[in-house]
matplotlib code that plots the C-alpha trace (Angstrom):
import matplotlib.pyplot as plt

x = [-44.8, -44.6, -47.7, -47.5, -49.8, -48.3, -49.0, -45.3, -46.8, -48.3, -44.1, -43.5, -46.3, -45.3, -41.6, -43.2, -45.6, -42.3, -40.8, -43.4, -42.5, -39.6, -37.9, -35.8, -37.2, -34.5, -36.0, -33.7, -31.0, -31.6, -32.4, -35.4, -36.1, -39.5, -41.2, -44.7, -45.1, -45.4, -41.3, -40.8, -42.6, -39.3, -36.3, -35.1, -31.4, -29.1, -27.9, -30.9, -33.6, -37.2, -39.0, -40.3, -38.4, -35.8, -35.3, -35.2, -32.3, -32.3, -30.4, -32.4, -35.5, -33.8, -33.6, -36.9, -38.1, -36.6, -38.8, -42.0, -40.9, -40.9, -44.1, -46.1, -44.8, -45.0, -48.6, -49.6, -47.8, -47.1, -43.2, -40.3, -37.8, -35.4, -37.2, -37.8, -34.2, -33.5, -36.0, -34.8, -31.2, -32.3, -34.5, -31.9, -29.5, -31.4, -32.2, -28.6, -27.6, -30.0, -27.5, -24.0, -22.4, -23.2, -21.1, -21.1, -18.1, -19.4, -23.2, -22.1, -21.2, -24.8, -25.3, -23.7, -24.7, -28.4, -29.5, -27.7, -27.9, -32.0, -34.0, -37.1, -34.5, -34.7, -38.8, -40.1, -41.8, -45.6, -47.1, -43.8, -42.3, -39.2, -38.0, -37.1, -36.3, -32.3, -32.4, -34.5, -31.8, -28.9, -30.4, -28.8, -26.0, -23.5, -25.6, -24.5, -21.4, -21.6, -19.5, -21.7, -25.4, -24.9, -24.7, -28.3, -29.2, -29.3, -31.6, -33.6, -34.6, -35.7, -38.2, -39.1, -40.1, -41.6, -43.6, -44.8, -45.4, -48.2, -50.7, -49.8, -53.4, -51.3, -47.8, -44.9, -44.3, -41.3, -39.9, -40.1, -38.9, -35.9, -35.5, -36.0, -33.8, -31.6, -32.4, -31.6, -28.5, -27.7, -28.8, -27.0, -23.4, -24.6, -25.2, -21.7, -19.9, -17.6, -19.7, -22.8, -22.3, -24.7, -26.2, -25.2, -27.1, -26.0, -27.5, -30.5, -31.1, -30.4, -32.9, -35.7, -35.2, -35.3, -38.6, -39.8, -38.9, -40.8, -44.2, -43.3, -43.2, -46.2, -47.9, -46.7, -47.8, -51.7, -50.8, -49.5, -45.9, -43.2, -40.5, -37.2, -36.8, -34.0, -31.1, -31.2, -29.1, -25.6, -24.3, -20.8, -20.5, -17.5, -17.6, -19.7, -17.9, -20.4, -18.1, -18.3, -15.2, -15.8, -12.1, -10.5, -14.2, -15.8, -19.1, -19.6, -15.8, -14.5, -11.4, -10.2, -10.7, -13.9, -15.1, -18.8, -19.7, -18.7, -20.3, -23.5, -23.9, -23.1, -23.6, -26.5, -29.3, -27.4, -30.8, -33.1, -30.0, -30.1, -33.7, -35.7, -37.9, -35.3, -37.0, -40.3, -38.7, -36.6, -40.7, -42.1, -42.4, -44.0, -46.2, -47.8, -48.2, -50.3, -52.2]
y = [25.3, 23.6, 23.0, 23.8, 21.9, 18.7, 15.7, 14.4, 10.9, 10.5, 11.2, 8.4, 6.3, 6.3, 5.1, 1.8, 1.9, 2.2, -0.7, -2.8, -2.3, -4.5, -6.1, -9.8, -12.2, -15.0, -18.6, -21.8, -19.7, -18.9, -14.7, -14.1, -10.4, -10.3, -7.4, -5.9, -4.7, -0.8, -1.1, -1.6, 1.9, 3.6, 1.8, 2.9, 2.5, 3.2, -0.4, -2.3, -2.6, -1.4, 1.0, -0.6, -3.3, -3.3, -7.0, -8.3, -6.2, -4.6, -1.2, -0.6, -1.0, 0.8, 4.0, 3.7, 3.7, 6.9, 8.1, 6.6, 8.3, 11.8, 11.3, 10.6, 12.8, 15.5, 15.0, 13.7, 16.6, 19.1, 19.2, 21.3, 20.3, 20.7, 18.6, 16.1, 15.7, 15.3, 12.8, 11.1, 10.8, 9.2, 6.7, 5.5, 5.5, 3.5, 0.8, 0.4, -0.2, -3.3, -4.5, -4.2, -6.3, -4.4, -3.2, 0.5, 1.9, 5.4, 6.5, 8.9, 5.6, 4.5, 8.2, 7.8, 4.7, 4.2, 8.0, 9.7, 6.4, 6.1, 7.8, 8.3, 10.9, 13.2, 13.3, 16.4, 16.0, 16.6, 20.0, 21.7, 23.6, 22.4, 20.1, 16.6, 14.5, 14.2, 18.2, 17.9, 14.9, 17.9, 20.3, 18.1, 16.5, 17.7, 14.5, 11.8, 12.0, 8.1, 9.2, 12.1, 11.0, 7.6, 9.2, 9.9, 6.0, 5.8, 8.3, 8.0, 4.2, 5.0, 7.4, 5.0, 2.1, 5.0, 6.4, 3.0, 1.7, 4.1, 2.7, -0.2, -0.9, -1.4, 0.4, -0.3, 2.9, 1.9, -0.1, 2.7, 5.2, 3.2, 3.7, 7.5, 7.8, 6.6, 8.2, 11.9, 10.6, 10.4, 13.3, 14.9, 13.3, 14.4, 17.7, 18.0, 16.9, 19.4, 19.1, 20.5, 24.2, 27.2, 27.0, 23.7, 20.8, 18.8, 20.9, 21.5, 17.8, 18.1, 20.1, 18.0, 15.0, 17.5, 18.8, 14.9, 14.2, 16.8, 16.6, 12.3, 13.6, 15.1, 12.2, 9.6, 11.9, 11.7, 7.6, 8.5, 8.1, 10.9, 11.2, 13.0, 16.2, 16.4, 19.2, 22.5, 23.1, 24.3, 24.5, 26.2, 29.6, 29.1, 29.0, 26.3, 23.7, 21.4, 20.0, 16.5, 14.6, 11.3, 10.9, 7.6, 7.2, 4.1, 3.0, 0.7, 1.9, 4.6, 6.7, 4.2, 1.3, -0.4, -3.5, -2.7, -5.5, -4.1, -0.6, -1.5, -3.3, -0.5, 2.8, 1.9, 1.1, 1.0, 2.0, -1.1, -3.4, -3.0, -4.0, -6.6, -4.8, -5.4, -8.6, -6.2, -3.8, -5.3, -6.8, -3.5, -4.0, -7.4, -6.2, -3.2, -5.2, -8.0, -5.8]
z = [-4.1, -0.7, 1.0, 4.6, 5.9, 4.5, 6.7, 7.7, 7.9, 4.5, 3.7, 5.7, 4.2, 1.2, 1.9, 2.6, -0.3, -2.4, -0.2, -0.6, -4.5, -4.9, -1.6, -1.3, 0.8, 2.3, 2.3, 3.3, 2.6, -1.2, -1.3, -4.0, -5.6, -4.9, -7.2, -8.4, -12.2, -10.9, -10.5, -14.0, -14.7, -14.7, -16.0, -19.8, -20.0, -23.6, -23.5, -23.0, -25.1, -24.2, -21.8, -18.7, -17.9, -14.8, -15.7, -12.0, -11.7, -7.9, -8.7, -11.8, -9.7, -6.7, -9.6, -10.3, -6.8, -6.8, -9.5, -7.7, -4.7, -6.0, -8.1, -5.0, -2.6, -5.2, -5.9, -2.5, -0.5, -3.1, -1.4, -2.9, -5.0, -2.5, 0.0, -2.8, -3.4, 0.6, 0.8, -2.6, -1.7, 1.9, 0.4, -2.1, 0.2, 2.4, -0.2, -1.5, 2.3, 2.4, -0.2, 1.1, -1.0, -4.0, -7.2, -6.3, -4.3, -4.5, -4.3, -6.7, -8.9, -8.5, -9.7, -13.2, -13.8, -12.9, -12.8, -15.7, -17.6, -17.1, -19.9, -17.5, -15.2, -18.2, -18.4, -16.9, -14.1, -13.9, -13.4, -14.3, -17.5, -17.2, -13.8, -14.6, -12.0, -12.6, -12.4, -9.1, -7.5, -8.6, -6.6, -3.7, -5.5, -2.8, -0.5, -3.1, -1.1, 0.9, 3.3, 4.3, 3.6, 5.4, 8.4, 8.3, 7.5, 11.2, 12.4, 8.9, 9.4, 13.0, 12.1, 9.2, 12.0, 14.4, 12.0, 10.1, 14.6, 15.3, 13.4, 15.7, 17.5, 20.8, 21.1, 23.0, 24.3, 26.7, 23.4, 21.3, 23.8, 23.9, 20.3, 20.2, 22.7, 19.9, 17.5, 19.5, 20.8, 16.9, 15.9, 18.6, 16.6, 13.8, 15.3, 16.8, 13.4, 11.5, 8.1, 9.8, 8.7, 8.7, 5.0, 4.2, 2.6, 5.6, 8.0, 5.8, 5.6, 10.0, 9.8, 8.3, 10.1, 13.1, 12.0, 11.1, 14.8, 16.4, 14.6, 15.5, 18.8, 19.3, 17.0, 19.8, 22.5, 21.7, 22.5, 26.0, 24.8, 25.6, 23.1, 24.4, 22.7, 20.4, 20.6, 19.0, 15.5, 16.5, 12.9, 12.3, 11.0, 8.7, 5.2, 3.5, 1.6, -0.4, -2.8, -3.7, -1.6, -3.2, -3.7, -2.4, -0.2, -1.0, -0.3, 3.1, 4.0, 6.7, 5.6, 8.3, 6.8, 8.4, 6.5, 5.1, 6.9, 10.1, 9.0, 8.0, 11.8, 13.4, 11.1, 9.1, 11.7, 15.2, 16.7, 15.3, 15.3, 19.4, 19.7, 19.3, 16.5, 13.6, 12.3, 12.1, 10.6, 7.9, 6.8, 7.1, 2.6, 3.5, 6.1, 4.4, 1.4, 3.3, 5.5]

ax = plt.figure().add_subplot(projection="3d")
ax.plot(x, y, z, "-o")
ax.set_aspect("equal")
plt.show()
């Protein structure tokens, strides 16, 4: 069971614990995997030999992140498996964007290679008879759509930075209003889109990053800073369609076309990529590490 009284910003915290896991750090050009053991907790795959070892391999550590994620949130803030699985599928979306030019056309690829394929998914999860953690990422498998979920990188890396800033001894408050300014005129698109339908996993997952906003809000107000309030849900009342449409969609490409470079510049972070704070933020692993 939920607890209700979860603090929203030990969710938060612990995104950039897990970031501060396993990150690549760019020196005179050469990229590095930079990694601590705890990574390797999680990686067991059929055609490699030995338990706990993601051999420097960023997807296999990505997929156990996954499984570090939902441990400590779990145990830390007693969430739902529905909430786990929102909060899952945004985090490894979000760490498969800092790699564009990655193997995966679909996220549902990623799915059936590093998820169905990794021993440790079919563990049950602590404190539960019978809940493993693949079961818990199904519970939201309609999300492992790309074309749907990275619509929420956006608004999902803003409050990410917001809520990693105000611990900040000094805060920028015109900097950051800027920035969640942002982030509601997102949410407001993602609001207006056709998939956000009364019911749906996309409008349930609206719904949380509504709720994250709001107690953010209220967070930034007790520093003087006044957040914008976001819109109110308007989803659709027709019938609910949460199929997988992975056909033809590939990961880092519009139905249109777009490049992934040209996508990740502007769909993944728009927000952070207008500011100044996207050289902070991209260290946010680095800096909570060294702190």
């Amino acid at each position: 069971m939920a607890k209700p009284s979860c603090d929203i910003e030990k969710v938060y915290k612990e995104f950039g614990t897990i970031d501060s896991y396993f990150y690549e750090e760019e020196n005179n050009g050469t990229t590095s995997l930079i990694s601590k053991g705890l990574i390797d907790n999680y990686c067991h795959y059929e055609n490699k030999s030995g338990n706990g070892n993601c051999h420097n391999d960023y997807f296999e550590m990505t997929s156990s992140s996954v499984i570090h994620l939902i441990n400590n949130l779990k145990g830390k803030c007693g969430l739902d498996f529905d909430k786990l699985a929102e909060y899952a599928i945004l985090w490894l979306s979000f760490k498969l964007n800092k790699k564009p030019q990655h193997k995966f056309a679909k996220l549902n690829d990623f799915y059936n290679s590093h998820i169905e394929n990794n021993k440790c998914y079919n563990d049950i999860i602590k404190d539960s008879p019978s809940m493993t953690y693949k079961k818990i990422i199904d519970t939201k498998k309609d999300l492992m759509n790309i074309k749907e979920i990275s619509k929420f990188d956006g608004p999902f890396s803003i409050l990410y930075y917001l809520y990693y800033g105000i611990s900040d001894v000094v805060i920028d408050c015109g900097e950051n209003l800027k920035i969640a300014n942002s982030f509601v005129n997102q949410f407001n698109d993602l609001n207006n889109d056709p998939n956000n339908k009364e019911n749906s996993s996309y409008n349930k997952l609206l719904s949380t990053l509504s709720n994250d906003y709001n107690n953010l809000k209220k967070l930034y107000k007790k520093k003087s800073c006044d957040f914008p309030d976001p819109p109110g849900l308007t989803p659709q009342t027709s019938p609910v369609d949460n199929s997988v449409k992975v056909s033809g969609q590939t990961f880092g490409e519009t139905s249109e076309g777009t490049s992934s470079n040209s996508l990740i510049a502007s769909k993944l972070i728009p927000a952070l990529l207008t500011f100044s704070v996207i050289p902070v933020f991209l260290g946010v692993a680095y800096k909570v590490n060294n702190k």
